[in-house]
N, C-alpha and C positions, 0 to 999 in steps of 0.2 A: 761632821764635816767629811767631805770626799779625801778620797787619796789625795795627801800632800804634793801639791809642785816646787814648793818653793819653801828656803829652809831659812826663819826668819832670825835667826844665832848670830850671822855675821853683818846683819843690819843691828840688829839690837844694839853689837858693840860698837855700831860705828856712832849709835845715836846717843850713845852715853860719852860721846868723846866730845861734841859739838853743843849749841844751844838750838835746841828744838822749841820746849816748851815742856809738858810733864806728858812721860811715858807711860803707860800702862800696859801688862802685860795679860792677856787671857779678861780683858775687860770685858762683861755682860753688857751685850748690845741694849738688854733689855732695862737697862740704867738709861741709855740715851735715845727710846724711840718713846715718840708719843701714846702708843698702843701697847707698850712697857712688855713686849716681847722680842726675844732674837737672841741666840745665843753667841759663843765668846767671838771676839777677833783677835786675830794675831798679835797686833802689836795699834794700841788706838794713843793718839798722840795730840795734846791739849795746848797748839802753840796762842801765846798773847800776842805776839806782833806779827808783821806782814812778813821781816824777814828772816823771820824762824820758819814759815812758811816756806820759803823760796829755800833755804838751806836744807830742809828737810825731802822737795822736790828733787833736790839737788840727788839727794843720797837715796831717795828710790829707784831711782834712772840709774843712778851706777849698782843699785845689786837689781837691778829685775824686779821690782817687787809692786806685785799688784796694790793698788791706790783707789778705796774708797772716801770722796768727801762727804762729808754732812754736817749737816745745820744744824736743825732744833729736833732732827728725828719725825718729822711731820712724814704723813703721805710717803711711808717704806713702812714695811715688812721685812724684817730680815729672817731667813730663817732658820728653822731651831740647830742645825749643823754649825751655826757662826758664819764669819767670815775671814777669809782666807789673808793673805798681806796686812796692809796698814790702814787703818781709817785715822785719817784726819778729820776731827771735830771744830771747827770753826767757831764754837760758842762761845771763847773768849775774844774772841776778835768781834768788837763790840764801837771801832771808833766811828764818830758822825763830825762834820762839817760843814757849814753853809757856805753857799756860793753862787754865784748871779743867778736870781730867778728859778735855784736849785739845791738842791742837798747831794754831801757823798756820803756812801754809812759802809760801813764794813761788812762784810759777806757773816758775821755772824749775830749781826743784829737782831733780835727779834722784830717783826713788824710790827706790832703794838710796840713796841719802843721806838720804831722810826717815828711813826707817825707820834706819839707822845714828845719826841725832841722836836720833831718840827713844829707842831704848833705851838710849842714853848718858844719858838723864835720866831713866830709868825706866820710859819711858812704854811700852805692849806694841798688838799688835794688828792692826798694819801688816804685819806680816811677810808676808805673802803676795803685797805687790809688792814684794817688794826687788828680783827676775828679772825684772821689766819692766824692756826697757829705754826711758822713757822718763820724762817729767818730772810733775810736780802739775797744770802748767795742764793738759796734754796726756792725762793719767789722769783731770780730769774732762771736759775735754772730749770722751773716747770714753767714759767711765764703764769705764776698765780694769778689768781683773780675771783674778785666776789662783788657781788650790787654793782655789774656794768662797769668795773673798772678791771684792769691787770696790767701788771709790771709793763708790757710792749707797748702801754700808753703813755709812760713816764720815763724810761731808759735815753739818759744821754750817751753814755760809753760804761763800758765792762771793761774792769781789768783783768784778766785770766793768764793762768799760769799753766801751760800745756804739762803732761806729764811726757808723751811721747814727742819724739821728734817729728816736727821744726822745732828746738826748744830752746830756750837763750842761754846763752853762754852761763857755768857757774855766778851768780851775784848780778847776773844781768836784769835787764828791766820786763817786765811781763806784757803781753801783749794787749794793747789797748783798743777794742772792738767801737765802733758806733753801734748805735742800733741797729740799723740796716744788715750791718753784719753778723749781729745774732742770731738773723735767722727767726725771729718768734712765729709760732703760730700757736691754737687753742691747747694751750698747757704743754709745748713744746720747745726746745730751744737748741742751737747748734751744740749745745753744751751738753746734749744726751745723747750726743754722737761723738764728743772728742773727750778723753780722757784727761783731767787737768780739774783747776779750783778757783772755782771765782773768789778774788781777793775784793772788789769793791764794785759800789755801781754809785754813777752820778746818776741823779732822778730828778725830772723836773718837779718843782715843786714851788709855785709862786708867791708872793704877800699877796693874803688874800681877808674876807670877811673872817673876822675868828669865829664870832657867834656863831654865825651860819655854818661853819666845819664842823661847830661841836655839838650842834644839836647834830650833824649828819651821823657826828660818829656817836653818841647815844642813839642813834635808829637803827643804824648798820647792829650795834651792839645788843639792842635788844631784840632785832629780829633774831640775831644768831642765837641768843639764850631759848629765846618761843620755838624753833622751829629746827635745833640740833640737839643732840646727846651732848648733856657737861655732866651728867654725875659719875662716868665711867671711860677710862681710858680709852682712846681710838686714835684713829691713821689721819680722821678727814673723810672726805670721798674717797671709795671705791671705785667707783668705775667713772669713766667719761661720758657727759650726757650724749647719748644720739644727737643727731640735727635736731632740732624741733620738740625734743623727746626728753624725759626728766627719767635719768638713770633708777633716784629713788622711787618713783610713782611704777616704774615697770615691776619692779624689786617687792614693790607693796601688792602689785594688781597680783603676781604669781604666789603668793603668799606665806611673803619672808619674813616679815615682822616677828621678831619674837622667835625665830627660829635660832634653836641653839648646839654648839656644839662643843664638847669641853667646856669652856670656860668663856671661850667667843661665843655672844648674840648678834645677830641682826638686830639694830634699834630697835625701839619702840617706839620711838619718837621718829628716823628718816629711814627708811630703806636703800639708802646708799652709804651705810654707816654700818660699820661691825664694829664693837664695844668689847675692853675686855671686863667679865663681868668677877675675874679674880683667880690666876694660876691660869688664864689662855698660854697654848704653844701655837707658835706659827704653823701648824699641820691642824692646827682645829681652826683657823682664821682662813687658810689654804681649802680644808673641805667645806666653809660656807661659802666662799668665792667660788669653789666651781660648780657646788647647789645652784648657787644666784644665777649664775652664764646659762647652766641647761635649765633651770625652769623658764626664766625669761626668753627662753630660743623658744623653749613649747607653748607656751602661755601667748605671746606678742609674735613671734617670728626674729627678732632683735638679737642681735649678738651683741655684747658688750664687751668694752675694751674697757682696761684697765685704768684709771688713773694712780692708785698706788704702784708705785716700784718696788718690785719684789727682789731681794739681793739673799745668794749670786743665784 
């Protein structure tokens, strides 16, 4: 980790005074990211409810203290230095609800969980994120998506909790966005630009044919097992497709498959997948990503952008 800005001693005490949720101190990032690398954070904090959330908000703003959220650890890198301030983990915030011709679920749901509670109530639509793996806050804040669906197709309102100001009053209400106001575009969201935690999303979600949902989602499911990495830890996608363009196929034409470094491979199976194949550090994940950018710049002419978020 970089020279210290910020001295987390006088937050710590103030979180053992209140109800957060469970604190952890010098927690291994590499416990909570799907690619099971990234070294310690400050201080990572495990709240169950929404207003252990909002108390916790409360007391990062009054000591200055930088504020990572996350989900299920999907599509990040964090790297091997740590991270600096607090991360809040969202993964027990796990509540679901139905409601008119719609679902609300918790920002720490996993989506295979959403879509399993929904169809348990009838509700159909979802099905094409059950394969991500990753959670509700965390699929609208990239606006996920797979098999021609994502999150900015079913987003009624986001609740979000800003960290910087405008921010509501101690105990006040979080601010409640529509769609429109999210901002989405192709794995984008205003939410990668304003520091703060999505607490919930409404999603549309109709009574619909069940059969017909679940034969989609055994297709959706077994394309992902035929044509992704499962035996070995990963992030998801790597890079963003070009327009017209399949990130993995360029990644394959310049000839990354199987290229290894430490402990990180390029698939064998997609070439927009890095795997860890056992003791990866985020500097050997770090040197196949920026192999992959300059061969595919020599090989195609393409520069590719990132779709993992790399922290800090």
């Amino acid at each position: 980790m970089s020279a210290r800005r910020w001295d987390p001693a006088p937050l710590l005490a103030a979180l053992h005074s209140v109800d957060v949720g469970e604190v952890r101190v010098g927690e291994p990032m590499s416990r909570h990211t799907t690619l099971h690398v990234g070294g310690p954070a400050d201080l990572l904090v495990l709240p169950s409810r929404l207003d252990q959330v909002e108390r916790l908000l409360d007391l990062c703003r009054a000591h200055d203290a930088p504020l990572t959220p996350l989900g299920r650890g999907s599509n990040l890198l964090v790297r091997d230095g740590g991270l600096e301030g607090v991360v809040l983990a969202t993964e027990r915030l796990t509540g679901f609800a139905l409601g008119e011709g719609g679902v609300t679920a918790w920002a720490g749901l996993t989506l295979g969980g959403l879509v399993n509670r929904a169809l348990r109530a009838g509700r159909t639509g979802l099905e094409w994120s059950a394969g991500i793996p990753g959670s509700v806050g965390g699929g609208v804040f990239m606006n996920a998506g797979a098999h021609g669906g994502q999150m900015a197709d079913h987003v009624r309102r986001v609740a979000f909790l800003p960290l910087a100001a405008p921010a509501p009053s101690p105990g006040g209400e979080p601010e409640v966005l529509s769609a429109a106001e999210c901002a989405f575009a192709y794995r984008t969201s205003r939410f990668q630009r304003r520091p703060g935690v999505v607490l919930w999303a409404e999603l549309a979600a109709p009574a619909g044919d069940l059969v017909a949902a679940r034969s989609r989602l055994a297709a959706f499911r077994d394309h992902r097992r035929r044509t992704q990495p499962q035996a070995w830890p990963n992030c998801g996608s790597v890079f963003r497709n070009p327009p017209g363009l399949s990130a993995g196929r360029l990644v394959e034409a310049a000839g990354g498959k199987g290229r290894q470094v430490g402990g990180a491979r390029i698939s064998d199976v997609h070439g927009n997948f890095i795997v860890n194949v056992g003791g990866a550090r985020a500097d050997d994940v770090l040197a196949l990503i920026e192999w992959a950018r300059e061969a595919v710049l020599r090989q195609s002419g393409v520069e590719l952008e990132l779709e993992v978020r790399v922290l800090p």
